[in-house]
N, C-alpha and C positions, 0 to 999 in steps of 0.2 A: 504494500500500500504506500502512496506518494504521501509526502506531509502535507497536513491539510492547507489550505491558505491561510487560513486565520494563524493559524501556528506560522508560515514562513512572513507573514506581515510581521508580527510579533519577533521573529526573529531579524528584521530589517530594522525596526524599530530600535531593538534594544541595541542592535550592532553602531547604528547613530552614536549612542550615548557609550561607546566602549572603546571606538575607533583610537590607534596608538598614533600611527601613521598614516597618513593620505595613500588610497589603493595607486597602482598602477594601473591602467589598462594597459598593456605589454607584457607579454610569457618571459620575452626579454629584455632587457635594458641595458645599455651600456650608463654606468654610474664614472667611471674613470678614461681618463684619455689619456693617450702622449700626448704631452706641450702644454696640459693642463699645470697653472700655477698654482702655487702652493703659497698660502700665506702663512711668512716667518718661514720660509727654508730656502729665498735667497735664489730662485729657480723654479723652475718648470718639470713637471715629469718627463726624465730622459729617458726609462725604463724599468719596467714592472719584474721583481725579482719573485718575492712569494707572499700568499694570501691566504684571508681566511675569512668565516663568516659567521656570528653566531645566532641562536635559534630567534634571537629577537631581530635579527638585523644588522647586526654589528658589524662593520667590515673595517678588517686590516688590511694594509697594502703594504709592503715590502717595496720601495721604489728610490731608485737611484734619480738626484738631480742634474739641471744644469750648471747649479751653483757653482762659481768658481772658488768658493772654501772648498778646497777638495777632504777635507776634516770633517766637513759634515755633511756631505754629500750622498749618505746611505740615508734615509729615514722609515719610519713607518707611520703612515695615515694610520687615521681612525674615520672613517667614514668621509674620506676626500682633505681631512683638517690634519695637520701638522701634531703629532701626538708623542713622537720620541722622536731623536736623531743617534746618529754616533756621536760620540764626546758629547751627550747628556750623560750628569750624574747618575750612578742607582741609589739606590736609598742607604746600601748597603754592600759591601764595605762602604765607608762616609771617605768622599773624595774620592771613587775610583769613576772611570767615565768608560763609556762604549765603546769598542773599537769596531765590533760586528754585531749582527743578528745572528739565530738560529733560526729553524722554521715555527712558523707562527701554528699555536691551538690556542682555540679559544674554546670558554666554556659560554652559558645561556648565560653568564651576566655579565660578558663582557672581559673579564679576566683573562690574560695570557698566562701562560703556563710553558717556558721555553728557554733552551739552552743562549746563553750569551757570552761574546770572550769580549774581554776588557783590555784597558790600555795600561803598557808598561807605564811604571811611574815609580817613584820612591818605592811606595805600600804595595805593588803591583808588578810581580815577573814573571817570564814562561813557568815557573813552577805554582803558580796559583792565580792565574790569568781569566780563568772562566769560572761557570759555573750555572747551574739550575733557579731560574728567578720565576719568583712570582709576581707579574707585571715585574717592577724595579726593583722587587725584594729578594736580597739572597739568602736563599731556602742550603744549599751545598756548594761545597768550594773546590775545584782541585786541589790538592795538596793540604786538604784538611782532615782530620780523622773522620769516617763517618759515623753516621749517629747511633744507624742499626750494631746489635751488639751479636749478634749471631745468624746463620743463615738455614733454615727449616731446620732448628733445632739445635743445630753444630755452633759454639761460642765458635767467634772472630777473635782471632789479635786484636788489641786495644789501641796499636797503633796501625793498623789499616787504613787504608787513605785513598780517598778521590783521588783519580789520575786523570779520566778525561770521559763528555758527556757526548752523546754521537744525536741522539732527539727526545725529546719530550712532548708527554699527552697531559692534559687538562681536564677533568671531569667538574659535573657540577657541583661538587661535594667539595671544591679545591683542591683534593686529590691529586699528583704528579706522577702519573708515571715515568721514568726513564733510560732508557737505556745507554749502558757506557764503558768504561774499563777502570777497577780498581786495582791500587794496590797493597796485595797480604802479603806478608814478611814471608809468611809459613812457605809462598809457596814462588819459584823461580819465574822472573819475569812480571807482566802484570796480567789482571786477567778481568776478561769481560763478564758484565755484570746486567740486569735487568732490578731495577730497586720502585720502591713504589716510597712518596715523600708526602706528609698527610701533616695539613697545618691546623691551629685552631684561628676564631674569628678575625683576630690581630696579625694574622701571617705568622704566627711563629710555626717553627718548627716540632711539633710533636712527637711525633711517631716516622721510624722510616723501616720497609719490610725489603729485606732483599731475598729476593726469589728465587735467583738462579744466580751462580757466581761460578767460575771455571774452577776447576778441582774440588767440587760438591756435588754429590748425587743429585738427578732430577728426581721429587721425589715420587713413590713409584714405579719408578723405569728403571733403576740399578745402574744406571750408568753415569758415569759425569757430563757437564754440563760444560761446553767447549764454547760458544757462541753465539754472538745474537747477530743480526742485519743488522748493520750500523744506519739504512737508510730511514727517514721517516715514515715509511710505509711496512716497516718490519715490526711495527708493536702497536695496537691501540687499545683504547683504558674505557671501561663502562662506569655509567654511574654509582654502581654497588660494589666497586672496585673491581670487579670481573677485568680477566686480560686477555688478549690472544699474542701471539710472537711467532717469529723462524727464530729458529734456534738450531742448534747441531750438538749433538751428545753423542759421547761415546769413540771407539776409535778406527771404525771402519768406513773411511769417505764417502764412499759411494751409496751407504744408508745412513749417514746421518744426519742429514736436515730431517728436521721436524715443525711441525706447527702443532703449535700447543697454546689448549683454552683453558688458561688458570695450570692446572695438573692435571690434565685430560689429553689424551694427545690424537691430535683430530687426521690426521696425516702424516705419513713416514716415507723418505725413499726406501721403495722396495714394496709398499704396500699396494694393494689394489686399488685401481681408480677408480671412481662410479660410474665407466662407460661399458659400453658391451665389449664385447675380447678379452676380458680379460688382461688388461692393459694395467702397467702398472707405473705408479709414480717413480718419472726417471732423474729429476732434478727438481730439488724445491728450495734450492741453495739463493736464489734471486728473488721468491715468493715475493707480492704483498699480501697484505692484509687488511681485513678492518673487521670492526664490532660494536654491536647496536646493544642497547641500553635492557636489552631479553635476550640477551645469548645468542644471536643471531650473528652469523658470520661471513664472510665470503674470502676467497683465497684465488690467487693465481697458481698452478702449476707445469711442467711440462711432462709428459707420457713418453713411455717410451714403444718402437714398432715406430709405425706409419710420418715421416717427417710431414709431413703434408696438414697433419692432424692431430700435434702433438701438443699444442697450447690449450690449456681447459683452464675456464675460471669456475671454482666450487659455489657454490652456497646454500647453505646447514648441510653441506653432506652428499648435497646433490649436484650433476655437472648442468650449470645454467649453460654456458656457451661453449662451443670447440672449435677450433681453428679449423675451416673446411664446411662449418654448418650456415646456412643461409636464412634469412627473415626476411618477412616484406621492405620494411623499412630500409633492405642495401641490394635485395633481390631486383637483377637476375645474378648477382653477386653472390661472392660469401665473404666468411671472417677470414681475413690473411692472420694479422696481427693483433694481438692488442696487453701484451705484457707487460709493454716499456713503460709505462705507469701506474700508480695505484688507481684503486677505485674503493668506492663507498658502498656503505649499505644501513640505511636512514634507520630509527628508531620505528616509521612507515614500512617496514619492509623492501624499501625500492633500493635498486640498484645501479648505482651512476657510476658507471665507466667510458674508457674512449677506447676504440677502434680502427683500425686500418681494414678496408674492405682488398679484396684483388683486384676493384676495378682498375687500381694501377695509375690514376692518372692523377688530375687536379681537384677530382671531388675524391678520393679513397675514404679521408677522414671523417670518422665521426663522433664526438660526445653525446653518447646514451642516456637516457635514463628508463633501467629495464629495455626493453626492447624498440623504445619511441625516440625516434632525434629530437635530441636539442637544439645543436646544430650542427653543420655538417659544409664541410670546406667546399665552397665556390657555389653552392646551394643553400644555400640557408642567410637571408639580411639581419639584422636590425639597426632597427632604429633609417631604415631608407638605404644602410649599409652592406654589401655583400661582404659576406666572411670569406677571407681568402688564403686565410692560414689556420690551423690549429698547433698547438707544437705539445708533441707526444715526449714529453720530457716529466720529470716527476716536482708535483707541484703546478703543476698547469691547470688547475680546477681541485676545486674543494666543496662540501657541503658539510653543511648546518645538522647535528647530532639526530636531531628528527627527523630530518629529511625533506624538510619545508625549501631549506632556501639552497640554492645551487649558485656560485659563482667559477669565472673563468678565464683567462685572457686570451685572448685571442687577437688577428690582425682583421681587419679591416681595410676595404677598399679605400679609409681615408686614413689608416693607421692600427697603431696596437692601442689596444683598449681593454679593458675588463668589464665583463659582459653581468648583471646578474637574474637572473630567473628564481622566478617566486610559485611552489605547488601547489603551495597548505603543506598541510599535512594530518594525519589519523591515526591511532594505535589505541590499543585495550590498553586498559589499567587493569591489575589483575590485583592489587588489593593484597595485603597483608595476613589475610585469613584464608581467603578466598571463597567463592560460591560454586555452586555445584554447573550452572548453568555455563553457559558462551556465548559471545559476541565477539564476531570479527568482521572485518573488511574483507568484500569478495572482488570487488574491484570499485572502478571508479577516484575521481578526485575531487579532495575541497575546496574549489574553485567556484565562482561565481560563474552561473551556466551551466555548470557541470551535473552528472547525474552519478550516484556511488552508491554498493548495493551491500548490504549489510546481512551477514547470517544469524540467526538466534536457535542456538540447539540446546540439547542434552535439559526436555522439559521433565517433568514429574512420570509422565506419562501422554498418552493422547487425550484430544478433548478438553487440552485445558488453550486460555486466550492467553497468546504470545504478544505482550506492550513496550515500547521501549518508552521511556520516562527523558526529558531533555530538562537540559536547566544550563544554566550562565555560571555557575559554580562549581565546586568541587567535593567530594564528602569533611573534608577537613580541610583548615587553611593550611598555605602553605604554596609550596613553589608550583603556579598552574600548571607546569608542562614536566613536573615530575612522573617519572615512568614508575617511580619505586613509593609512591606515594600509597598512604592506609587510609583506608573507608572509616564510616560511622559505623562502630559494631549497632546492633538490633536483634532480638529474638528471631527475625527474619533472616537474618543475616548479615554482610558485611555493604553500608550502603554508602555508597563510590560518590553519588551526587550532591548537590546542595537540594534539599528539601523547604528554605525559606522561602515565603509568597515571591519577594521581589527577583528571586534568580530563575520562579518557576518559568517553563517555557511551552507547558505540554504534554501529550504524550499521542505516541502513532499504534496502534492495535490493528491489529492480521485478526483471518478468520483463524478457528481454534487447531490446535497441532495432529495429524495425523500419522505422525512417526516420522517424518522426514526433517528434514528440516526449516524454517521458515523465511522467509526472505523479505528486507525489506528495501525498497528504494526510496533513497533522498534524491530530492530534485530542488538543487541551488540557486534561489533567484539569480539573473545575472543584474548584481547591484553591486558595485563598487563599494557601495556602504558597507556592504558585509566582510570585505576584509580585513585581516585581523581580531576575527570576534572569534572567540573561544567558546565554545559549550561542550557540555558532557553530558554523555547517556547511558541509560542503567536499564536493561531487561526486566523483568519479569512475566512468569510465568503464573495464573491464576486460574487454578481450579476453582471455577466458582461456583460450580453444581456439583462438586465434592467427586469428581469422576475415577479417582487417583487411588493409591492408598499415602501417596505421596504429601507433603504440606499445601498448604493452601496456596503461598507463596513460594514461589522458587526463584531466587536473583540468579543475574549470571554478572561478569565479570561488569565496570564501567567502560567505557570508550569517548575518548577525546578527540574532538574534533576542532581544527585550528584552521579557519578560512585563507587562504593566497590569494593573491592578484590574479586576474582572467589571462 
């Protein structure tokens, strides 16, 4: 059943009064340009290094000027405005100044979370030159002892020490994960390391977990832990501190890359791939990776057998794409490549990556999301512009932890520019107790326009009336677009929504269940007002004619729904 009118008036209405930002009408937009100035950095954008974006909008740019101070000629925007340079102060050490950036993460409020090396000075030399900051706070030092005092169990030496940081991840939690190489007295040489850095509200330092460190068991697996991807697409960090990594343990080359989720190990050379043959993973020593805020993952590998057909990207487990297989979207083509960078996979379940097709020529390129171009080289405008580069380099495109916002640089018929596209986005809340019922996304998007079709299963039985319940609120306060967030307990059960009059919004009821499943469709005004409006919804199940032996009531999980630009 569609939502009634009175219900999407209501929901237009209340989007009026919630709006953060003025909507876009454009899928894409270019927000940044070459030769775009910069006020306070003395120049003009000469070129776009690395970028990011967070779930509210946030955007960093990494970008080199034309300033002729060539001392502070690196900088990073915050949304087009002048935000840090090199040789700006950190907070911490007091007097030390920037010499570089690391690559940018951000989390939903804006927060960096990332490796920076500093400039020699008095207080400052190659032995303790960088270091893991939060924004400008320094969280770990090279050449400092580290904080953790042991690794799954095993005491550290006391004087173990930062040696060097290769990338760090940012969760909402402020959380850091990162990967890098320390040095233990115990043991010859130094050795690479995977640590997790956990501050309280002031940025200090709390807690720091190291995970993996070379000459310690994975644990587990009985063998040592030799390795991480130094690249930033070799680790990333979930809200509940969940992690995925390449790694390599043990002392036989040819099987020891691994991808591993927490202490789960999701992939090994040597092991079987998800495709038919029998095919097995022949290299995952170059792997990316990524991970959604429910355990969700996705990974690059290469097969061994068929060259032709040896590039697979996983996800949860499953082979989404293979090198050689064809979709509308590049047909009468297939997938040549698409390794050379990492890709995403939104808290939405969607997946953003880039591709090289066989067509071989001036359109090959493409950035995806799932199976739909975003854009696509010599085919695809905006803004009145034909795109006429993409560059398969790592770091060329990032998305937003949800999966809402997509940004990307790219060249243009009039220049290089950074592009950004807005989806929405949707996902269950599945609540801290949990409920017996479910609700998910069968497809569709939170766009204005748009139509997205919604499953409700697992009733009491048949016969009873399947409703989903909508509201402008959440069961408890706290962070809107928390993934890990708890309901209002109830003798009912566990309730995900806000139930006060001013957040109510409704509710949509299907006829009664027959054992299958139920289905329901939203259909999105196309109103720019509606962008940016957040509501939540909560199933239930009612036996009203007592048909069951089951409760009268059955919840299932919440579901979040965050409007984007058309």
């Amino acid at each position: 059943m569609r939502l009634s009118n009175s219900t999407l008036r209501l929901l237009s209405l209340s989007a009026l009064t919630l709006l953060v930002t003025p909507g876009s009408a454009q899928e894409t937009t270019i927000v940044q340009r070459k030769g775009d100035n910069i006020l306070g950095a003395g120049g003009a954008i000469k070129g776009f290094s690395k970028l990011a974006v967070s779930d509210a909008g946030i955007i960093y740019t990494n970008v080199t000027t034309t300033s002729t101070d060539k001392e502070r000629d690196d900088v990073v925007l915050l949304n087009g405005f002048l935000a840090v340079t090199e040789d700006s102060e950190v907070a911490t050490p007091v007097g030390a100044k920037i010499s570089s950036f690391g690559d940018l993460d951000v989390n939903a409020a804006g927060f960096l979370g990332w490796p920076l090396t500093l400039k020699n000075s008095e207080e400052v030399t190659n032995s303790n030159n960088s270091g893991i900051f939060f924004n400008t706070l320094l969280l770990a030092r090279k050449g400092d002892p580290i904080f953790a005092t042991e690794v799954n169990g095993v005491a550290l030496p006391a004087n173990t020490l930062y040696n060097r940081f290769n990338a760090a991840k940012i969760n909402d939690r402020n959380s850091i994960l990162y990967s890098g190489v320390l040095d233990d007295p115990s043991i010859a040489g130094t050795e690479p390391t995977i640590g997790l850095l956990e501050i309280d509200e002031e940025g200090n330092l709390t807690e720091e977990t190291v995970f993996f460190l070379k000459g310690y068991p994975v644990p587990g697996l009985g063998e040592e832990f030799t390795q991480v991807g130094t690249s930033p697409d070799s680790i990333a960090l979930a809200n509940d501190g969940s992690f995925i990594a390449q790694i390599k343990a043990g002392s036989v080359g040819t099987v020891d890359s691994i991808i591993i989720r927490n202490n789960e190990i999701l992939a090994r050379e040597g092991d079987f791939a998800p495709v038919p043959g029998n095919r097995k993973y022949l290299d995952l020593g170059g792997t990316k990776v990524d991970l959604n805020d429910f355990g969700g993952y996705v990974f690059t590998a290469v097969l061994d057998g068929d060259a032709n057909s040896a590039a697979l990207l996983v996800v949860n487990g499953e082979a989404f794409v293979q090198e050689g297989q064809t979709f509308p979207a590049i047909a009468p083509y297939s997938v040549d490549r698409f390794d050379s960078v990492g890709m995403y996979i939104g808290n939405s379940g969607d997946v953003y990556w880039y591709m090289r097709s066989t067509e071989g020529g001036t359109s090959d390129q493409f950035l995806l999301r799932n199976f739909e171009t975003i854009l696509q080289e010599n085919n695809s405008t905006v803004g009145g512009e034909t795109i006429v580069g993409l560059t398969p380099v790592a770091g060329s495109f990032f998305v937003s932890d949800s999966g809402r916002f997509w940004i990307g640089k790219v060249a243009t018929s009039q220049g290089d520019v950074i592009v950004l596209a807005d989806f929405g986005t949707s996902y269950p809340l599945m609540g801290c107790a949990g409920n017996p019922g479910s609700l998910k996304k069968i497809t569709g998007d939170a766009r204005p326009g748009e139509t997205m079709f919604l499953e409700m299963d697992d009733a009491q039985g048949v016969g009873v009336l399947p409703m989903i319940f909508w509201s402008l609120g959440s069961g408890l306060p706290g962070n809107k677009r928390d993934t890990q967030q708890c309901g209002r307990m109830h003798p009912v059960g566990e309730i995900m929504i806000s139930l006060a009059g001013p957040h109510q919004l409704g509710r949509i009821v299907e006829a009664p269940t027959d054992g299958t499943p139920t289905i329901f469709q939203l259909d999105f005004p196309n109103d720019l007002a509606l962008v940016n409006l957040q509501i939540y919804g909560q199933g239930v199940f009612y036996d009203v004619a007592g048909n069951t032996a089951g409760p009268t009531f059955q919840l299932t999980n919440g579901y979040y729904i965050e409007i984007g630009a058309p």
